[in-house]
C-alpha positions in Angstrom: 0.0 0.0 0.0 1.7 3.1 -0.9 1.9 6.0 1.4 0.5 8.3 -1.7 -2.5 8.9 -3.2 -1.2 10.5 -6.3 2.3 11.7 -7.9 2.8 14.8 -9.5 5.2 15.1 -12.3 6.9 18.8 -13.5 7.3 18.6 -17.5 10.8 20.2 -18.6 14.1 18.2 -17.2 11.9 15.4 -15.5 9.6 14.0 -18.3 11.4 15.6 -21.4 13.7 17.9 -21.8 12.5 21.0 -23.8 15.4 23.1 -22.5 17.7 23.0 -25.3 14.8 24.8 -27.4 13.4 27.6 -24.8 17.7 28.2 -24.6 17.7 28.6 -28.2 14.6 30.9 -28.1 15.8 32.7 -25.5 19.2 33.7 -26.9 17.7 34.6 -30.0 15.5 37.0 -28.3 18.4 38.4 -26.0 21.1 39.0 -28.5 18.6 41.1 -30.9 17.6 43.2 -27.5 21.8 43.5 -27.1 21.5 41.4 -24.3 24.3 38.7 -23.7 23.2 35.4 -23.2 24.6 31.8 -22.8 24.0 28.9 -20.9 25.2 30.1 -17.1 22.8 32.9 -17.9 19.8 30.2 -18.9 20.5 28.4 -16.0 18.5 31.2 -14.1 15.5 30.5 -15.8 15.0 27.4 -14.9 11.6 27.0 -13.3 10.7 30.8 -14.1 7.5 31.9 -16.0 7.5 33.1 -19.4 7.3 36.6 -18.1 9.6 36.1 -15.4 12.1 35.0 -17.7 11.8 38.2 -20.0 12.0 39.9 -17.0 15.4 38.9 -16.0 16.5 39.4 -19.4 15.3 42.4 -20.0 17.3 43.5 -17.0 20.1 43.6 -19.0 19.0 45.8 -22.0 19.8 49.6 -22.5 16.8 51.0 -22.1 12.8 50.5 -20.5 10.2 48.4 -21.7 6.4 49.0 -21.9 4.1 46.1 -21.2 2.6 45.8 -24.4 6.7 45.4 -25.7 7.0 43.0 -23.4 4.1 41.0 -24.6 4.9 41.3 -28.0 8.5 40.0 -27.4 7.2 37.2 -25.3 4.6 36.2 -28.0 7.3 36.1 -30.6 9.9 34.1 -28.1 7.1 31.6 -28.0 6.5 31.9 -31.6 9.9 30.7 -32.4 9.5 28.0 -29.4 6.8 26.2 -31.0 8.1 25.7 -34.3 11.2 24.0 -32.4 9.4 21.7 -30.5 7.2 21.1 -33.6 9.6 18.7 -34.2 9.1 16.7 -30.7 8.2 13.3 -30.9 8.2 10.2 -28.2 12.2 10.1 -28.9 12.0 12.8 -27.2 11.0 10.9 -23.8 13.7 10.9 -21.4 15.0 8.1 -20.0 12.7 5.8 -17.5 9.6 8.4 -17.5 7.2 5.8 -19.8 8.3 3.0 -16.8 7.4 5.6 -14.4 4.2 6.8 -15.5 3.6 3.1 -15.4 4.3 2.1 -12.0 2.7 4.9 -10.6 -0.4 3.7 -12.3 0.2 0.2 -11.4 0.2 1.3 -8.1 -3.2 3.1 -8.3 -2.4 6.2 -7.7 -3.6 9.7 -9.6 -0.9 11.4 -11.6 -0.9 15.1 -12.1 1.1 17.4 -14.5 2.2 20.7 -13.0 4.3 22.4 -16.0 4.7 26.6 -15.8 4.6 26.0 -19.8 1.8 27.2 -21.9 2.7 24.7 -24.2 2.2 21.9 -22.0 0.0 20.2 -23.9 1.4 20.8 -27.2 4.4 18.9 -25.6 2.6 15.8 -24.0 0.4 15.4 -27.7 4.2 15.6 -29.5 5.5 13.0 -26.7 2.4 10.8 -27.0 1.7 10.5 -23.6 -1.0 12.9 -22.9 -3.4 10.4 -22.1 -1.2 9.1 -18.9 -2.3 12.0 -17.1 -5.3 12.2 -15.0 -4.8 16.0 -14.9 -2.7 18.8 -16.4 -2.0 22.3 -14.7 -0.3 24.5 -17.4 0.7 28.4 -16.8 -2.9 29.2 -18.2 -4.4 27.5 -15.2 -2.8 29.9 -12.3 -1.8 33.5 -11.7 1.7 32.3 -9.5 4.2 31.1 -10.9 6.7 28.7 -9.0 8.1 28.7 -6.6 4.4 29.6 -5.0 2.2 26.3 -4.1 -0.7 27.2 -6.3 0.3 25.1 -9.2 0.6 21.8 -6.9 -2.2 22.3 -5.1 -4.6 23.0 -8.1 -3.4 19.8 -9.3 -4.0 17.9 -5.9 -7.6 19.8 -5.9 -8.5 18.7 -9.5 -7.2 15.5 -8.6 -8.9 14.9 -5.4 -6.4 14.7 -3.3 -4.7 16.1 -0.1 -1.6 17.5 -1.0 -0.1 15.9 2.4 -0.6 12.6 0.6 0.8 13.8 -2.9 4.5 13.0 -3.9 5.9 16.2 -6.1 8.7 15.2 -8.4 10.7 18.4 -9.9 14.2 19.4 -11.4 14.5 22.8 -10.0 14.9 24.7 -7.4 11.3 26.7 -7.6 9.6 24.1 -8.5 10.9 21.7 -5.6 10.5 25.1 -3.3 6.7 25.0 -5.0 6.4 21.3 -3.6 7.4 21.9 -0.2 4.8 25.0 -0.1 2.2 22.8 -1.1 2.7 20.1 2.0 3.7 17.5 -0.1 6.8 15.1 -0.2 9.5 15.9 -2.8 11.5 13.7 -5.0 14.4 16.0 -6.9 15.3 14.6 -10.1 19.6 15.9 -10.7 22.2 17.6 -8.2 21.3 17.0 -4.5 23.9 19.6 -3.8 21.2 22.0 -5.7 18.1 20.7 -4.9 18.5 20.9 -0.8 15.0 21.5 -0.3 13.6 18.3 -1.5 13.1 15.1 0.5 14.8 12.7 -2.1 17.0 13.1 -5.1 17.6 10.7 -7.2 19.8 11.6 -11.3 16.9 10.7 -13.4 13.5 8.8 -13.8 15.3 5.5 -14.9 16.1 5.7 -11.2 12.4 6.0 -9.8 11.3 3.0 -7.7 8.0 3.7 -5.7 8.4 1.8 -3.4 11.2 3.5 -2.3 9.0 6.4 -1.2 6.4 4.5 0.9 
């Protein structure tokens, strides 16, 4: 009998990883602002809502931005996005997240997606595995972005569970901050030198055992 009720999965860096392509986005967007930007630089995003994102580039431009700018600049960031991952298909899985989704329905238990991506489901249709998840929380479905709880616990709400008996699995540090808001038990997926917060790390999904979490 497993301790949980239902496990809720983050999207980029734990079920694929779109990174590569919101980097390349990114960059393009920075360097025709003037802004510099690599990969120690992207590494900030990580986690952060579209908005936020432009935010912190934007920090580093030469002059002001209205809001309307900032939408339009967002809008074509994303543009560019979604003809990258246009090209996304279930190769695109990262390794041991099919055999996870698995077990964690084996088991019984609900499974949640809690992505700060708008194109969420664009990403699961391209993966093929939309249909694995009992519920999906995308950007469009919250005003606050991670690290705030509000994305975890609309997906324990919609799935009809206390968060206290939800298991949160995340890459970053927001989003494992956004777990530990919401009550629930945290399983880092990468560095545990980086993700201090969480309860668990472990590198990847190929390392996911659940009952190693009861």
């Amino acid at each position: 009998m497993s301790r949980f009720k239902a496990v809720i999965f983050d999207l980029d860096g734990v079920i694929t990883d779109t990174a590569h392509y919101h980097y390349l986005a990114w960059k393009r967007l920075a360097e025709a602002e003037g802004v510099h930007f690599d990969e120690t630089f992207n590494e900030q995003l990580k986690g952060i809502d579209r908005m936020g994102s432009l935010d912190l580039i934007l920090a580093g431009a030469k002059r002001s931005y209205s809001d309307a700018e900032k939408l339009a600049l967002a809008d074509a960031k994303n543009r560019h996005y979604q003809e990258l991952i246009a090209t996304m298909s279930a190769a695109d899985l990262l390794p041991g997240a099919v055999d996870a989704l698995a077990a964690v329905r084996v088991a019984g238990l609900r499974i949640g997606l809690a992505s700060v991506s708008k194109n969420a489901f664009t990403v699961l249709e391209r993966l093929g595995i939309r249909d694995r998840f009992d519920y999906v929380v995308d950007a469009a479905l919250i005003a606050n972005s991670k690290p705030h709880p509000e994305i975890f616990l609309t997906a324990a709400r919609e799935l009809g569970v206390d968060p206290a008996d939800c298991l949160g699995v995340e890459d970053a540090v927001a989003g494992v901050a956004s777990i530990k808001s919401a009550g629930m038990w945290a399983l880092g997926i990468g560095n545990p030198d980086v993700l201090t917060q969480a309860d668990r790390v472990i590198p990847a999904l190929d390392r996911f055992k659940l009952e190693d979490y009861q």
